[in-house]
C-alpha positions as CSV (number, residue, x, y, z in Angstrom):
1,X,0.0,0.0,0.0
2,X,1.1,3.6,-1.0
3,X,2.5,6.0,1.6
4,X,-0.4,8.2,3.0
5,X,2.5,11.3,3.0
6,X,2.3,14.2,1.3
7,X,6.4,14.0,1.4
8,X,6.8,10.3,-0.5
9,X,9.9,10.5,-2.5
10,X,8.3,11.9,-5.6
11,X,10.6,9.5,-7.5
12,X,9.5,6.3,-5.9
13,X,8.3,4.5,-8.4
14,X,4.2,3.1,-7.9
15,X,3.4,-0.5,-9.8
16,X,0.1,0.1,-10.8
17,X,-0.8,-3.7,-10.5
18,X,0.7,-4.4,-7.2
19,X,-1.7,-1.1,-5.9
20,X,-4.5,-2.7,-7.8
21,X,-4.0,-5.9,-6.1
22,X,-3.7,-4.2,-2.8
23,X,-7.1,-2.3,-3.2
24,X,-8.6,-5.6,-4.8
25,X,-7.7,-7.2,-1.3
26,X,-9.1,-4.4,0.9
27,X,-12.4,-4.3,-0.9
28,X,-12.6,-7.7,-0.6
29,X,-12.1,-8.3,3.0
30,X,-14.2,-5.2,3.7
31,X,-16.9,-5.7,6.3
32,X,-19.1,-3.0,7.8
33,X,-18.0,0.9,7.5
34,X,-14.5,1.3,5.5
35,X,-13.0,4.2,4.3
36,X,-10.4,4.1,1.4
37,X,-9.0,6.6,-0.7
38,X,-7.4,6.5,-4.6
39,X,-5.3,8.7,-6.0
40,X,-5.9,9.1,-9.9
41,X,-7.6,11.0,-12.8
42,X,-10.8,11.1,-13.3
43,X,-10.5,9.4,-16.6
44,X,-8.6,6.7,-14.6
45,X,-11.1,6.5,-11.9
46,X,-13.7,5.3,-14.8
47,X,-11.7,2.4,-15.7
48,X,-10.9,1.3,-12.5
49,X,-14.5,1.9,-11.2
50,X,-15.1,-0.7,-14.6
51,X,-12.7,-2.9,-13.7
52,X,-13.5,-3.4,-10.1
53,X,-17.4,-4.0,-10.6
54,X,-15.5,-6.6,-13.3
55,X,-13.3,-8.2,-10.6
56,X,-15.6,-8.1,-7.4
57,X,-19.3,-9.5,-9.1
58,X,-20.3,-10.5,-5.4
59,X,-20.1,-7.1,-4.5
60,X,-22.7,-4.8,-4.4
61,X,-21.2,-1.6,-6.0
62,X,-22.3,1.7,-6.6
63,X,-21.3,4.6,-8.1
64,X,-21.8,8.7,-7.0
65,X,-20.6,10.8,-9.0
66,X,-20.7,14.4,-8.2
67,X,-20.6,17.1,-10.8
68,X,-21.4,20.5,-8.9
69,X,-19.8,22.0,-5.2
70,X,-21.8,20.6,-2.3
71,X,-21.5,21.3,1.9
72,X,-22.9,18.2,2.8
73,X,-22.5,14.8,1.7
74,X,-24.0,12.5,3.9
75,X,-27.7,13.2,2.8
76,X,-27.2,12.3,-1.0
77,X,-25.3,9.1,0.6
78,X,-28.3,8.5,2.7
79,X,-30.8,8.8,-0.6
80,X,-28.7,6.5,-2.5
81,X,-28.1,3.9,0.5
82,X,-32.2,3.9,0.5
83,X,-32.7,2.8,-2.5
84,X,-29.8,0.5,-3.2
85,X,-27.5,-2.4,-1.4
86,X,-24.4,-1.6,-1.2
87,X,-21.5,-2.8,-0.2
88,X,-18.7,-0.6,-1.8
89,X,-19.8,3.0,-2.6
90,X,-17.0,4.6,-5.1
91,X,-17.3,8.6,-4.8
92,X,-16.6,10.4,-8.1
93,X,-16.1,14.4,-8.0
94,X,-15.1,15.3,-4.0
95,X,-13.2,17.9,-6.1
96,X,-15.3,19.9,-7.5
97,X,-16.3,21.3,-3.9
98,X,-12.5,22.6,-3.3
99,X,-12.5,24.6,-6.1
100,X,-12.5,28.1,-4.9
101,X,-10.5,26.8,-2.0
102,X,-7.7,25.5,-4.6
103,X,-7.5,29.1,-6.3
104,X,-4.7,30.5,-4.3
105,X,-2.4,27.8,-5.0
106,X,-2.7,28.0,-8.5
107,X,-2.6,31.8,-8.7
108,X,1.2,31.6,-7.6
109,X,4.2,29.3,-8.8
110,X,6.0,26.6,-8.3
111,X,8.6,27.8,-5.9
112,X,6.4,29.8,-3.8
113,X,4.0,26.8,-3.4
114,X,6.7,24.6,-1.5
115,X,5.6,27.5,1.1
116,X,2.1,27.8,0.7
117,X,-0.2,26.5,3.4
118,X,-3.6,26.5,2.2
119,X,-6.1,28.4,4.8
120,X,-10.0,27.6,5.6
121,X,-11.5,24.8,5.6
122,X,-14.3,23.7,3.0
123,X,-17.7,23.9,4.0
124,X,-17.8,19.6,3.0
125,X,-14.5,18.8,4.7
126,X,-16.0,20.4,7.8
127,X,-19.3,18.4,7.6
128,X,-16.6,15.0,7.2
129,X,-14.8,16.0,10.3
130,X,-17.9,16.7,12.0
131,X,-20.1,13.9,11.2
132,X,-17.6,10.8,10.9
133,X,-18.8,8.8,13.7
134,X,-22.7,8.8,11.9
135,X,-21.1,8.0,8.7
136,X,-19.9,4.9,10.9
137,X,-22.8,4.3,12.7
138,X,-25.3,5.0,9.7
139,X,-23.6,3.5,6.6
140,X,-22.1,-0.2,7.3
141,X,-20.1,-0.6,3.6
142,X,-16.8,0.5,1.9
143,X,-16.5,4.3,1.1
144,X,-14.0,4.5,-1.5
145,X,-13.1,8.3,-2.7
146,X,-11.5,9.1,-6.2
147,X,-9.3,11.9,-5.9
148,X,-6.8,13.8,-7.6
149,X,-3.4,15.0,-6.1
150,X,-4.3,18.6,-4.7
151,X,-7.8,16.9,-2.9
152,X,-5.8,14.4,-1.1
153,X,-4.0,16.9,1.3
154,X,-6.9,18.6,1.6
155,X,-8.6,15.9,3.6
156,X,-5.1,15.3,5.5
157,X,-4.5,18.6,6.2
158,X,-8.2,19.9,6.4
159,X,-10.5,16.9,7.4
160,X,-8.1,14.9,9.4
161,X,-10.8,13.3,12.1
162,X,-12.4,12.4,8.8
163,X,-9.3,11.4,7.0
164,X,-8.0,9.2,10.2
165,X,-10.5,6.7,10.3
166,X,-9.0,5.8,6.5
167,X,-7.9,1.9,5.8
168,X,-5.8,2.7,2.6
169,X,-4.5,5.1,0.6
170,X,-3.4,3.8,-3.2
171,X,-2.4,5.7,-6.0
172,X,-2.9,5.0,-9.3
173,X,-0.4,7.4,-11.7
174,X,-1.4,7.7,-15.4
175,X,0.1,5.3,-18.1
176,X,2.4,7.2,-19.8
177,X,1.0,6.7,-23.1
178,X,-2.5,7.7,-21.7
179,X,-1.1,10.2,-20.0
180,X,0.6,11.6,-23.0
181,X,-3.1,11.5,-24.6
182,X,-4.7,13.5,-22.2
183,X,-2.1,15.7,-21.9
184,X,-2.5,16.4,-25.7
185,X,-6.3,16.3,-25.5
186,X,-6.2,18.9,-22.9
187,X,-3.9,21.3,-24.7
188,X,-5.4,20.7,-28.8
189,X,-8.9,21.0,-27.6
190,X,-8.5,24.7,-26.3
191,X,-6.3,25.8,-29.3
192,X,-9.3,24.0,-31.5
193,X,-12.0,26.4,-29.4
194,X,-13.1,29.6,-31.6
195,X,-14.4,30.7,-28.2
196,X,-11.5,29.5,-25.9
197,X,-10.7,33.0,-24.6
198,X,-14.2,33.8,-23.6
199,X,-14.0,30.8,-20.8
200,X,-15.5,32.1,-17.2
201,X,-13.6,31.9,-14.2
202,X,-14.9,29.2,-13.2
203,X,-14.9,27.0,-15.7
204,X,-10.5,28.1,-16.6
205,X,-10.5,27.6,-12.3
206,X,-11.3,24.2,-12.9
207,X,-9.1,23.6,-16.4
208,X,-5.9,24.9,-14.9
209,X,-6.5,22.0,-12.1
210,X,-7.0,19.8,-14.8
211,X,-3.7,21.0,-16.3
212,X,-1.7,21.1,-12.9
213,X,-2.8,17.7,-12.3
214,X,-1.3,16.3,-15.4
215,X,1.8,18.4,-15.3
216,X,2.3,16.6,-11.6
217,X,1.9,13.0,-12.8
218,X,5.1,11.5,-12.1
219,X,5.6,9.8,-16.3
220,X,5.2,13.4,-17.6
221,X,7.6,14.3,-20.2
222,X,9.1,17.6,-21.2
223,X,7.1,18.1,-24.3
224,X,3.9,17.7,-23.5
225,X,4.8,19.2,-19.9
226,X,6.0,22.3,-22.2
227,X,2.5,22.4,-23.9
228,X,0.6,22.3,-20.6
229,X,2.6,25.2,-18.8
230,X,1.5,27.8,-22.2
231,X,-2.2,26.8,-22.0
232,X,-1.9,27.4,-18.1
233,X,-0.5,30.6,-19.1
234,X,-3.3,31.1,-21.6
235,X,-5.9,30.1,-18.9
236,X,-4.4,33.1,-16.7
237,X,-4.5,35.5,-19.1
238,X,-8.3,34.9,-19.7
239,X,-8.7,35.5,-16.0
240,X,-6.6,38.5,-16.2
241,X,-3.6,37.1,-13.8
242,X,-1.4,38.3,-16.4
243,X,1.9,37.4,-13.7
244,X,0.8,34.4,-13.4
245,X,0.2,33.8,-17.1
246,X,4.2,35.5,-17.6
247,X,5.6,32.7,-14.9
248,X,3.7,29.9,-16.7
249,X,4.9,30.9,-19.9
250,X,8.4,30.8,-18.3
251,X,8.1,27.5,-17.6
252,X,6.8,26.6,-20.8
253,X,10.2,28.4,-22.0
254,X,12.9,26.6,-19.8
255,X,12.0,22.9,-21.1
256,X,11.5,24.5,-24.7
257,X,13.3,27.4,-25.7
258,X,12.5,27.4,-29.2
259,X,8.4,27.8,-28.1
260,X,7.4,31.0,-30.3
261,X,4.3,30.7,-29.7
262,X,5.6,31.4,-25.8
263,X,7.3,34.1,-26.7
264,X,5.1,35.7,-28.5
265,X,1.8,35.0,-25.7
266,X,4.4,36.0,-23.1
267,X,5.0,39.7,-24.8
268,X,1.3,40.0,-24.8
269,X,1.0,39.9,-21.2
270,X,3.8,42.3,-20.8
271,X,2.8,44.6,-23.4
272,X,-1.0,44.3,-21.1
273,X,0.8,45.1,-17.9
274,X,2.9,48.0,-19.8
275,X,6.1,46.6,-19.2
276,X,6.7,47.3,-23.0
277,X,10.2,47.0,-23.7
278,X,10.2,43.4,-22.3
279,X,7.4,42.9,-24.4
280,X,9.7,43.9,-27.7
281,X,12.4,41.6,-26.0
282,X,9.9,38.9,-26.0
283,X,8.4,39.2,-29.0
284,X,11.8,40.0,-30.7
285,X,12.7,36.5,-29.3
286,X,9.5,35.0,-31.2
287,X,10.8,36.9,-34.6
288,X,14.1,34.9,-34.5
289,X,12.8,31.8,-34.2
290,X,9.8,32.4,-36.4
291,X,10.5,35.9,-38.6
292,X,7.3,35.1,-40.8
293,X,5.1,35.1,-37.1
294,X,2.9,37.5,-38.5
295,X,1.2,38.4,-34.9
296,X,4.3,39.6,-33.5
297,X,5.3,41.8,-36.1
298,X,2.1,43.5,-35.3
299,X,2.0,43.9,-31.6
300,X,5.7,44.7,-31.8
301,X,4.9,47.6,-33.5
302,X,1.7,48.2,-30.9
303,X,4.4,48.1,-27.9
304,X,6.7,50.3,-30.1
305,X,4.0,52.8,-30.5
306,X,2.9,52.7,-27.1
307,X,6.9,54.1,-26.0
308,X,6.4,57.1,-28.4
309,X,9.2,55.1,-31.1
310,X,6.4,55.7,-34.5
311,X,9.1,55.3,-36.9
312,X,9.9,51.9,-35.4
313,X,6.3,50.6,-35.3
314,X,5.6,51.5,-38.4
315,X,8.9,49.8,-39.6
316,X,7.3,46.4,-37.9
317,X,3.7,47.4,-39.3
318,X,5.5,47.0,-43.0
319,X,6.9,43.6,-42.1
320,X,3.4,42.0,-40.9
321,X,1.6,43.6,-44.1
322,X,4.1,41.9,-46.2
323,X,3.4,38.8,-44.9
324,X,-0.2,39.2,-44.9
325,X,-1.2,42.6,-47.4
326,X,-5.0,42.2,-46.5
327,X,-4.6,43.2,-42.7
328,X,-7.5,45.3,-42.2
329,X,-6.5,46.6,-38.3
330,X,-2.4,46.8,-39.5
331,X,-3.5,48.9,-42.0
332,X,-5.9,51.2,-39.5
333,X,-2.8,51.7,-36.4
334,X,-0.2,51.9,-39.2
335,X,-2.2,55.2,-40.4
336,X,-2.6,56.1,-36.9
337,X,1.0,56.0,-36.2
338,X,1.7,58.1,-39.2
339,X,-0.4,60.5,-37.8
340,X,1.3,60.9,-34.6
341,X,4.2,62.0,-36.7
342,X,2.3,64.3,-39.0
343,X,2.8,62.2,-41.7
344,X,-1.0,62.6,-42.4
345,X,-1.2,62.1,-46.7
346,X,1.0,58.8,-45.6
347,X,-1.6,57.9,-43.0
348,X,-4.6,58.8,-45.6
349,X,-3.1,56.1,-47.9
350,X,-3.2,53.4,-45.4
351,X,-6.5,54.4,-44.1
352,X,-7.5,54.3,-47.5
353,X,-6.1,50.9,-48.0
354,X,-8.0,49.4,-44.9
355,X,-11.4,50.7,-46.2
356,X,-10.7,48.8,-49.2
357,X,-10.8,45.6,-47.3
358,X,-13.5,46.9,-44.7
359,X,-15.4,50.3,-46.0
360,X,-17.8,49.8,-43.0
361,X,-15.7,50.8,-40.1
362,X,-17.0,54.6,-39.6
363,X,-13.8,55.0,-36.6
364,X,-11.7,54.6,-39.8
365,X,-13.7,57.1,-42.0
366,X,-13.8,59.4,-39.2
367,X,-10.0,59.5,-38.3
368,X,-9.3,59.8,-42.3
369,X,-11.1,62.9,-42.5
370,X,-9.1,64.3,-39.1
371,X,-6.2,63.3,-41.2
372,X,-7.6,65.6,-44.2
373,X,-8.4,68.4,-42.3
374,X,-5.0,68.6,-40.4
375,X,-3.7,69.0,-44.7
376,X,-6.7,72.0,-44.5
377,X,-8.6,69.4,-47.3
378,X,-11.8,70.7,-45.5
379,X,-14.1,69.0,-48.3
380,X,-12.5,66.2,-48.9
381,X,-12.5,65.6,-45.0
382,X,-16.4,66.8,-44.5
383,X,-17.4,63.9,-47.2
384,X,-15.0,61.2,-45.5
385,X,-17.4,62.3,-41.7
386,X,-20.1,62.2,-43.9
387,X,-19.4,58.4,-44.6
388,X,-18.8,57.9,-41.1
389,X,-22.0,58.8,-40.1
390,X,-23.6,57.1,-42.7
391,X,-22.7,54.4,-41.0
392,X,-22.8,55.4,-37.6
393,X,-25.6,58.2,-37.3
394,X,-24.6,59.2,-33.8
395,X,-21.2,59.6,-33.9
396,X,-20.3,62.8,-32.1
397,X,-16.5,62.9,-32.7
398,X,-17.7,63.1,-37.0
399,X,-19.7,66.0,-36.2
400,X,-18.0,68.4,-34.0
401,X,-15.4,67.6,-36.7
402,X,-17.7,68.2,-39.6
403,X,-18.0,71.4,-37.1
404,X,-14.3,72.7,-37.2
405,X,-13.8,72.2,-41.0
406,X,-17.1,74.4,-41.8
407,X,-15.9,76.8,-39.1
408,X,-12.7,77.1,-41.2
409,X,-14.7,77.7,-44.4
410,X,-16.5,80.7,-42.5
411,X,-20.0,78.6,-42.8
412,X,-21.0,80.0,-39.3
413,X,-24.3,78.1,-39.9
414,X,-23.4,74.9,-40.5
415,X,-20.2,75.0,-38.3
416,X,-23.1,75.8,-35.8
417,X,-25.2,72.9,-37.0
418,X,-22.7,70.5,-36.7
419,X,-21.4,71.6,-33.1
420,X,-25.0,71.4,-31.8
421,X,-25.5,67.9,-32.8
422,X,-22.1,66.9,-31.3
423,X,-22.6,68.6,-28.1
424,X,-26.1,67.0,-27.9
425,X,-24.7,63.8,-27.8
426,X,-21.4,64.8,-25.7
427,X,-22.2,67.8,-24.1
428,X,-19.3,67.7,-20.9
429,X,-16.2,66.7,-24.0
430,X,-17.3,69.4,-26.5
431,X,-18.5,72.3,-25.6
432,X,-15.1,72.3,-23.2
433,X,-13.5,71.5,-26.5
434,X,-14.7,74.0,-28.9
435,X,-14.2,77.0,-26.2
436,X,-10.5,76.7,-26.8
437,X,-10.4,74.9,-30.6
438,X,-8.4,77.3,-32.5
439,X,-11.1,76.2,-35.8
440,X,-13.9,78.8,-34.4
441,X,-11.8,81.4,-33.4
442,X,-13.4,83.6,-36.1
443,X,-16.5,82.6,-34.8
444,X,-16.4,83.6,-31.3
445,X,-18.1,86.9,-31.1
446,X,-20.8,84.7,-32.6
447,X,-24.4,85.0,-30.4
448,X,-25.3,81.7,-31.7
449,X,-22.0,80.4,-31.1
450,X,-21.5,81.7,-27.3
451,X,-25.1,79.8,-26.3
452,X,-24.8,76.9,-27.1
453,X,-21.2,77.1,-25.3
454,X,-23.0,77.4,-22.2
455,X,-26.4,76.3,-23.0
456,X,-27.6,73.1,-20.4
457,X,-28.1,70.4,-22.7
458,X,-28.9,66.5,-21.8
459,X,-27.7,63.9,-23.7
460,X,-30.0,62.4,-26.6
461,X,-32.1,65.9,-26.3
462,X,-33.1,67.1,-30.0
């Protein structure tokens, strides 16, 4: 029988059969109240549940299987026990109820979780503790509980009353070429998910157990091992644990160096904590494995921007659009970092070249004809608002600009017009803005003009 220690020589080797053989025994001799726990996957928890009810047909054996959080377990116990004999009662999903218990260890790494002491006790763990002398007295069969890793010291170190009355403890590691399948299962199905990175908390809570789990099976191998610490990573950034996600990816790094993919997710959750050099670092990393990585090209050039270095981020804008020329977004923040260096007929001809590809986006139309009016083409940039709003009716930023350019034509009335209808649907932003906009200073002696400057206007009033 398996060491009940949380300390066992992680390098001691288990025989699966021998523990079998072992557990085989104890249900078999098992008289009355028992209390045995196994150490294994859920997936291997099926098979063994299968192959026991195989090996043991004079036993009466049933099967609860929990699939949400609970505080109580004897009274599903007792509904089961009512209508049923039983003799061995395997207990599938103990786990799920130590979820939000588990967080904390997963939210920090590896070395400081040699440190960690978990606090609280689970509401079910304190039920255990406090009811284990009616589970004896109630219930005279075998209680044998499925568990993975993490829920095993939870009812050492949390539920010990409960957890002392125990006969056995066996362990039952993965197969390595199982193990190898569900580690690849785990990993391919989340890449395969269109709708991976819209996971709740919950539900990436209970994959990154999943994950830890098989990244702790003793026959894990570095590949694999290197896959599971990036989708841990990915699973934190979801959450928005984007230190935890960097330290995962780390991992991911030090048994493969050559992960781009790492690299590149890793700069992404620098870039989103604005550590942005490290980010370029990172991502240059990913480039020199992978110079084609057409992602990284692109947020290269976003973290570039984001330190004021336009030239630069335009320089890595080029590179991703000639790897992939139909980028509608590369196109849009290329223009807008040629703005932010004046050069506004440059950024007109890539705005121009991402409303080729997408001539619905009225942000794009709208910052085109900022772009023209900066040149003083006041026409040209009233038409390109007016295809903004002909696409978005409301949108204020089109027609307080539509405002400015008539105001620099000297149409007073339409200037007028056009501020009204922005400052209905903004009033706070622009009619702070147009007191200082140098576009109406030949307006200001304006009546009209000085009103609706101070007029009280709500939002959406016409």
């Amino acid at each position: 029988m398996t060491s009940t220690r949380l300390d066992r020589n992680p390098d001691t080797q288990v025989d699966p059969q021998k523990e079998y053989r072992a557990l085989i025994r104890s249900l078999s001799y098992s008289q009355g109240f028992g209390l045995l726990f196994v150490q294994c996957s859920p997936a291997a928890g099926e098979r063994l549940i299968a192959k026991v009810q195989e090996d043991l047909p004079q036993k009466r054996i049933e099967v609860l299987s929990l699939t949400e959080p609970i505080e109580t377990l004897y009274d599903q116990v007792d509904s089961l026990y009512r209508n049923h004999p039983i003799n061995v009662l395997f207990v599938q999903g103990i786990e799920h109820s130590l979820y939000a218990y588990e967080k904390n260890r997963l939210w920090i790494n590896d070395a400081q979780r040699r440190s960690y002491s978990e606090t609280g006790i689970p509401r079910l763990l304190q039920h255990l503790n406090l009811s284990r002398e009616r589970f004896w007295e109630t219930f005279p069969f075998c209680f044998v509980f499925l568990i993975p890793h993490f829920a095993l010291k939870y009812f050492i170190r949390r539920a010990p009353d409960f957890f002392d009355w125990n006969s056995g403890v066996f362990e039952f590691p993965m197969e390595r070429e199982w193990l190898h399948q569900e580690s690849a299962r785990v990993t391919l199905e989340q890449w395969q998910q269109d709708d991976s990175w819209d996971l709740s908390p919950d539900q990436c809570r209970k994959n990154l157990l999943e994950i830890q789990a098989l990244i702790e099976e003793p026959d894990q191998t570095n590949e694999p091992k290197a896959n599971l610490y990036f989708e841990k990573g990915r699973l934190f950034g979801i959450v928005g644990e984007r230190e935890e996600a960097i330290a995962s990816y780390d991992q991911a790094l030090q048994i493969k160096p050559d992960f781009h993919e790492a690299w590149y997710n890793r700069g992404s959750a620098l870039g989103e904590l604005g550590h942005y050099e490290e980010a370029i670092a990172s991502y240059n990393q990913a480039l020199e494995i992978k110079p084609d990585f057409h992602e990284v090209w692109t947020y290269r050039g976003i973290a570039l921007g984001n330190l004021g270095h336009y030239q630069e981020a335009i320089a890595s804008y080029d590179q991703a659009l000639k790897i992939k020329p139909d980028d509608y977004d590369v196109w849009n923040i290329r223009g807008a970092a040629l703005s932010q260096l004046g050069h506004y007929e440059g950024a007109i001809a890539s705005y121009d070249q991402a409303l080729k590809i997408k001539s619905d986006d009225h942000d794009v139309w709208d910052i085109r004809g900022y772009a023209l009016r900066q040149l003083g083409r006041t026409d040209e940039a009233i038409t390109s608002f007016d295809q903004a709003l002909a696409i978005q009716p409301e949108l204020a930023d089109a027609f307080y600009n539509k405002a400015c350019c008539y105001a620099l034509q000297g149409n007073i009335h339409l200037a007028i017009e056009n501020l009204q209808k922005a400052i209905r649907l903004k009033p706070n932003q622009f009619q702070e803005l147009a007191k200082t906009d140098s576009a109406f200073d030949d307006m200001r002696d304006e009546p009209r003009f000085q009103e609706l400057l101070v007029a009280k206007i709500s939002v959406g009033n016409g």
